[in-house]
N, C-alpha and C positions, 0 to 999 in steps of 0.2 A: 766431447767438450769443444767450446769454441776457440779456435786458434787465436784467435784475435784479443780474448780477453783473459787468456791465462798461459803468455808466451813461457812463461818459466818452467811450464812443465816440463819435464825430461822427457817425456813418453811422445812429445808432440815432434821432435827433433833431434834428429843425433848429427847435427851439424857442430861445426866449435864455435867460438865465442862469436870468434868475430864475423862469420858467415851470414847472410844478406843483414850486416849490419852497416848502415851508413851513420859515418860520425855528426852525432847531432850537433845543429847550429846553438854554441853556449856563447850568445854576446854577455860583457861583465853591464851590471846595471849603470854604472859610470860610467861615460865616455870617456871620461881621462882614467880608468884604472888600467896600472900597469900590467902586463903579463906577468907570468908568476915563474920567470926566469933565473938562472942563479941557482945558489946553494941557501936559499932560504928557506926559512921550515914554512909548509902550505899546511894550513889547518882547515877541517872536512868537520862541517858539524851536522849532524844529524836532528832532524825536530820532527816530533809528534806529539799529538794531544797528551796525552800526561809523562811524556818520559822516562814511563815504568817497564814497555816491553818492547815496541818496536825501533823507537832509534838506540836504544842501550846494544838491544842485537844487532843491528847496524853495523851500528860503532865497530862491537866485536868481529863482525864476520868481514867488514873490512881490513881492521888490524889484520886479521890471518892470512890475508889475500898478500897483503903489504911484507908479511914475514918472510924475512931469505930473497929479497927483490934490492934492486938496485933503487928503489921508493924507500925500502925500510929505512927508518930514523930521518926522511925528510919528508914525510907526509904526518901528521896528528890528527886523530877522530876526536870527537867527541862526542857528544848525547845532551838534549837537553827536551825539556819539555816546554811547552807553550800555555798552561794554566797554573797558575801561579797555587790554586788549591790543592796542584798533587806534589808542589814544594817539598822536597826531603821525605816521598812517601819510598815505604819499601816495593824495588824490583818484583812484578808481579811475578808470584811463588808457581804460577802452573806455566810462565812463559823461561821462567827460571829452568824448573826442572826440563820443560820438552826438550831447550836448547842443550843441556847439561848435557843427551842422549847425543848430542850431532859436537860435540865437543866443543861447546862455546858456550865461559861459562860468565853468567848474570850476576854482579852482583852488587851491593850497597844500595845507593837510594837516587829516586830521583833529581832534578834538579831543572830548576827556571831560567829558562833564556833570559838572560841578562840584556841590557843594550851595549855593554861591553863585549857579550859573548859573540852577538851580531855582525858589531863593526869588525872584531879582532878575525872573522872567518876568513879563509879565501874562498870556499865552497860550501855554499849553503843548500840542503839537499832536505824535501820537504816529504814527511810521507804520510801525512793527511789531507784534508779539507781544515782544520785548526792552525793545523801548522802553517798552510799557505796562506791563511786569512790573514797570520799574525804578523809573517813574513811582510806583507803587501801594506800592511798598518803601520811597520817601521822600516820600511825602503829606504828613508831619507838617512838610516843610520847604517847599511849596509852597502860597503865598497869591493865587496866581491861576487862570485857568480851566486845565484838562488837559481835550485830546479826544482821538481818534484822529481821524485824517483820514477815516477814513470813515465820520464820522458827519455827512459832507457829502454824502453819496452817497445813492443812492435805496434805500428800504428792502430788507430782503433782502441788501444787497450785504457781500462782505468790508470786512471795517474794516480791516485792513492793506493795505499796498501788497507787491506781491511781492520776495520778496530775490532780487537780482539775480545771484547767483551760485548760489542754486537753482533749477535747471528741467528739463523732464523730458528726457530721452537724441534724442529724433524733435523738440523743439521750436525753431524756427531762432533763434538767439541775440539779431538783428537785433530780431525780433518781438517777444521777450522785454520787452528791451529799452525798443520802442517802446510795448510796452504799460503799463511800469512810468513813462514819458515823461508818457504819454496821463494816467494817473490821477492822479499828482501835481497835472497841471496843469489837472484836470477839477478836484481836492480846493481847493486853493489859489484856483481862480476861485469857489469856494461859498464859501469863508472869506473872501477878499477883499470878496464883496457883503455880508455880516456886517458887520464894522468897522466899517462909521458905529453902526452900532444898538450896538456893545462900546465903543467910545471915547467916543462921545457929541460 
């Protein structure tokens, strides 16, 4: 497989986290936003097209990262979705169960980016093509950082994660799956080493 387009694999590297990683340039979209200095709580919001599988996982798999960390209780995740039609749909049941197996568990319903949810983020973390559309549509309402998640990954590589309900007719579901698992939690472990240098 190509290095370049699926840096999360395990099999491609047994280096650690932070090995030829150089810390990405995260200017805030404001010129006048403050750092996020102090003992203030920093809120991480996660967005993808329906808010059913990939930022709810997100969400989660950063919480754990944050657990027993000198982060824990001053960082906040959250999940939202970016179409307003998958509003209060339920957690998708096969993205539910896979994670259930990796210990991260899915649950209750989706939920729509508010323009509250926006302004109130410090870190706005994008893992679509929907989500960054949507992000770019309401700029004027958000005072902290916006990235796509794969701007943790190594050069060359996609900046979205894959939507899980798209894939091709010969590719086995399970794999899919596990590869939308893998990069999430590849993206999330480069964001997580961030956060002392973004919160201060």
């Amino acid at each position: 497989m190509n290095n370049t387009n699926k840096p999360w694999n395990k099999e491609k590297s047994s280096h650690n986290i932070d090995d030829n990683f150089s810390r990405p340039n995260l200017p805030s979209n404001n010129a006048d936003h403050q750092s996020y200095g102090g003992n203030e709580l920093t809120k991480i919001l996660f967005l993808s097209k329906r808010g059913m599988s990939r930022s709810p996982l997100a969400r989660e798999m950063m919480r754990t990262l944050l657990e027993g960390t000198q982060l824990f209780g001053r960082v906040r995740t959250s999940s939202r979705g970016v179409t307003e039609a998958y509003d209060q749909c339920p957690i998708d049941a096969r993205m539910s169960k896979f994670s259930t197996k990796l210990g991260y568990f899915l649950q209750g319903f989706s939920r729509f980016a508010t323009i509250p949810d926006l302004a109130s983020a410090d870190i706005i973390i994008t893992l679509d093509h929907e989500s960054e559309e949507f992000v770019n549509l309401h700029k004027s309402f958000i005072r902290g950082l916006s990235r796509p998640l794969g701007i943790f990954f190594s050069p060359g590589s996609d900046p979205y994660i894959q939507d899980p309900y798209e894939r091709g007719e010969d590719e086995d579901v399970d794999d899919h799956y596990d590869e939308i698992v893998s990069s999430i939690g590849y993206g999330c472990s480069k964001l997580y080493a961030q956060l002392p240098s973004l919160i201060g």
